[in-house]
N, C-alpha and C positions, 0 to 999 in steps of 0.2 A: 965788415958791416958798413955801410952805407946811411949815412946818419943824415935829416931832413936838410943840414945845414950844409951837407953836402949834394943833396940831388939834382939841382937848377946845376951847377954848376958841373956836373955827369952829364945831364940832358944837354946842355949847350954844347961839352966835349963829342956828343953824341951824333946831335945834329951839325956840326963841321966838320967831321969825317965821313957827311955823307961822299960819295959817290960822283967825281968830278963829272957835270951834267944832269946831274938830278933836282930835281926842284922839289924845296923844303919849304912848306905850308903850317904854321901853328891854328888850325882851327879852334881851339877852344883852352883856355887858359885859365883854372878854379883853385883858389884856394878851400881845401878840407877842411872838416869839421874834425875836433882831436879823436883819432883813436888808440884803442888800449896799444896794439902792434904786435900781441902776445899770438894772436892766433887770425894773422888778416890771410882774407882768401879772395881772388880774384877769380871772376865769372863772366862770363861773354856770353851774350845770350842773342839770337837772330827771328826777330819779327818781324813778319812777313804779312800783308796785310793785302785780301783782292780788293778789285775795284765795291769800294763805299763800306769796306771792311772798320771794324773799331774794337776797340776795349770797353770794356766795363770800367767806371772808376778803381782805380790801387791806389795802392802807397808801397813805397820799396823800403824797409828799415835802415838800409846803406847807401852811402852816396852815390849816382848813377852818372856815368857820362855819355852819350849818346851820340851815334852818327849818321845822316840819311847816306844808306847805298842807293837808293831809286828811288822815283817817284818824286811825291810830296805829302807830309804828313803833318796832318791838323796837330797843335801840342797845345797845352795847356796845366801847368798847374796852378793849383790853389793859390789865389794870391797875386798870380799876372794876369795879362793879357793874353786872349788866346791869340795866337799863330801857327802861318806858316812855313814849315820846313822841308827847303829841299834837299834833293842828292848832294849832296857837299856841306849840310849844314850840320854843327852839333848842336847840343843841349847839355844840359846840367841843371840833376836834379837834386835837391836835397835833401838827406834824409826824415824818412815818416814824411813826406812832405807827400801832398795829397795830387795824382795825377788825375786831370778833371776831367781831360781830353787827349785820347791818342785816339787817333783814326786815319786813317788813306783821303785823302783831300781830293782824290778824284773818282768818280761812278764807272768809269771807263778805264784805267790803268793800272795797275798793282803798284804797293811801294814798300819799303822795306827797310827799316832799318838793326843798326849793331850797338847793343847796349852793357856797357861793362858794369860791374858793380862789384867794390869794394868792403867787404865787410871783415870787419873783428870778432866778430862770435860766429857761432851757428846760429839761422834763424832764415824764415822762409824767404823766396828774392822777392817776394810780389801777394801783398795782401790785399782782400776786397773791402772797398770802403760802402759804407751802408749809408744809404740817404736817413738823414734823423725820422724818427717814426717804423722805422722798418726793423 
């Protein structure tokens, strides 16, 4: 068993055995929020969005980590600033934390991205959040 005090130091054994020639990229670097570890399950999940496509507001109950495969995708949650995300860029989202804004940043192009989400219980990956009043 692989214990948290041990993973950075897995990962680094992990990424120095890459592949003499290959190039190691750390795009996104998040400390977690605790969880139980009794029953964690990982999820991939692939959003595809056409030209001037969007979301409705969510929230994810689990913490998210995100990647652009293509395109560029408007991001926004609760609490920052909205931006732009491109092909190469990630995100990190944190849990129940309210996504404001996901949409395809372009009228003309598709974009797409790869979103993981780790979770400790069962519970849905993706809730609709309701403007007050509704």
């Amino acid at each position: 068993m692989i214990s948290k005090f041990m993973l950075p130091a897995f990962l680094i054994a992990m990424l120095q055995a890459s592949p003499q020639g290959a190039a190691v990229r750390t795009p996104l670097t998040q400390a977690l929020p605790p969880l139980d570890g009794n029953h964690l399950k990982v999820t991939m999940v692939e959003v595809s969005y056409p030209p001037g496509g969007a979301s409705q507001p969510h929230s994810h109950p689990c913490p998210v980590v995100g990647y652009v495969t293509e395109g560029a995708i408007r991001f926004q949650v609760k609490g920052e600033p909205e931006r732009v995300l491109k092909a190469g860029d990630s995100f990190y989202e944190p849990p129940n934390g309210v996504h404001q804004v996901s949409a395809n940043a372009s009228p003309t192009e598709p974009a797409q991205l790869i979103a993981y989400m780790l979770c400790d219980h069962e519970t849905p990956l993706s809730l609709p959040v309701h403007k007050e009043g509704e």
